[in-house]
N, C-alpha and C positions, 0 to 999 in steps of 0.2 A: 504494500500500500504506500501510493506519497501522500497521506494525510492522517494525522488520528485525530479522533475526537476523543477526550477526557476528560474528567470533572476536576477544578482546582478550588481550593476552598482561597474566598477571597475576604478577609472581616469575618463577620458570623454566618455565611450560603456559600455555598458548590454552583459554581458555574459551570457551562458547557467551553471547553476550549478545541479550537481547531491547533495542532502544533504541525509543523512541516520544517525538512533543514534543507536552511540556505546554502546551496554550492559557494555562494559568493565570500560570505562569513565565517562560513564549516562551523556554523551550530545551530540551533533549534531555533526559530521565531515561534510564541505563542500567541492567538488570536481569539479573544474571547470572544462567543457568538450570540450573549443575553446582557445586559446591562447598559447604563448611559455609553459606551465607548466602546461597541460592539462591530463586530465586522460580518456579512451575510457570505455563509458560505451553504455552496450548493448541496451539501451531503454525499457525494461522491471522493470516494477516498481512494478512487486511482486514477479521477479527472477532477482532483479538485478545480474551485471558482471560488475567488473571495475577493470581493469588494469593500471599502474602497483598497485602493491603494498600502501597501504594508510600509511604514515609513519606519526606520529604529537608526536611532542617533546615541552615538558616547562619547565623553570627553569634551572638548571645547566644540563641536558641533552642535552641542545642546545649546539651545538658543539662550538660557537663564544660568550657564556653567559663567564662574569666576575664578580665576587664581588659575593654582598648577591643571596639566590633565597630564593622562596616559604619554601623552608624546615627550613630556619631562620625569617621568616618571626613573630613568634606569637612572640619569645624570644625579638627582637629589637620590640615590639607594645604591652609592657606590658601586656603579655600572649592572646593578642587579637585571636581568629584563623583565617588561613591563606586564602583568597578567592580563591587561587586555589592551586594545589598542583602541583611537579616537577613530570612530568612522560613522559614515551613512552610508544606511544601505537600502533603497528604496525601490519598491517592486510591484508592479501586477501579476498575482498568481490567475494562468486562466486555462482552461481543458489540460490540467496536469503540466504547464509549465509556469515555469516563473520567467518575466521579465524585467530584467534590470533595467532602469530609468540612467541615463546618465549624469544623475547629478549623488549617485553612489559610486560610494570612493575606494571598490575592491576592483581587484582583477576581471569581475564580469560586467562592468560596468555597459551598459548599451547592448549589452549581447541580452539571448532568449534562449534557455535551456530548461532541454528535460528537466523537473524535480525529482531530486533523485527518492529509491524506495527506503522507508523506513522501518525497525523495526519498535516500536513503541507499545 
């Protein structure tokens, strides 16, 4: 399958989440499918569809970030490296693929591929 659906406990309720991994990122994107900030996904879990748009920003990319991020991270930890990196990665998943948008800042950026299968 490239999609699971499972329940995440969010405060005090269990939500529905759609989860799928990003080739772009090499990890899980989660998409909750009930609540104010909700994404509609078709129910198909080897064609998935989810609208709107999947947007996920870290580090100084966040629009409300201040001070250090990930990109200064090894220099302040005596060359340690950083556990994650500052990026956007922003996508249409649509009949089982993902599209990367170009204004995401991985290796796939503008490209359209397979989602790959997961096991979850």
């Amino acid at each position: 399958m490239k999609a699971a659906l499972r329940r995440r406990t969010e405060g005090d309720r269990e939500i529905p989440v759609v989860y799928i991994w990003c080739p772009g990122c090499e990890e899980y994107h989660a998409m909750p499918t009930e609540g104010p900030h909700k994404w509609d996904f078709n129910g198909e879990q080897e064609k998935p569809t989810l609208r709107p748009s999947i947007l996920v920003r870290s580090g100084h990319y966040i629009p409300e970030h201040k001070g250090d991020c990930w990109c200064t991270y090894s220099e302040r930890n005596q060359g340690e490296p950083a556990p994650f990196k500052c990026t956007v990665c922003h996508s249409f998943v649509t009949d089982g693929k993902i599209q990367f948008l170009s204004d995401s800042t991985h290796k796939l950026s503008g490209q359209t591929v397979d989602l790959p299968e997961i096991d979850l």
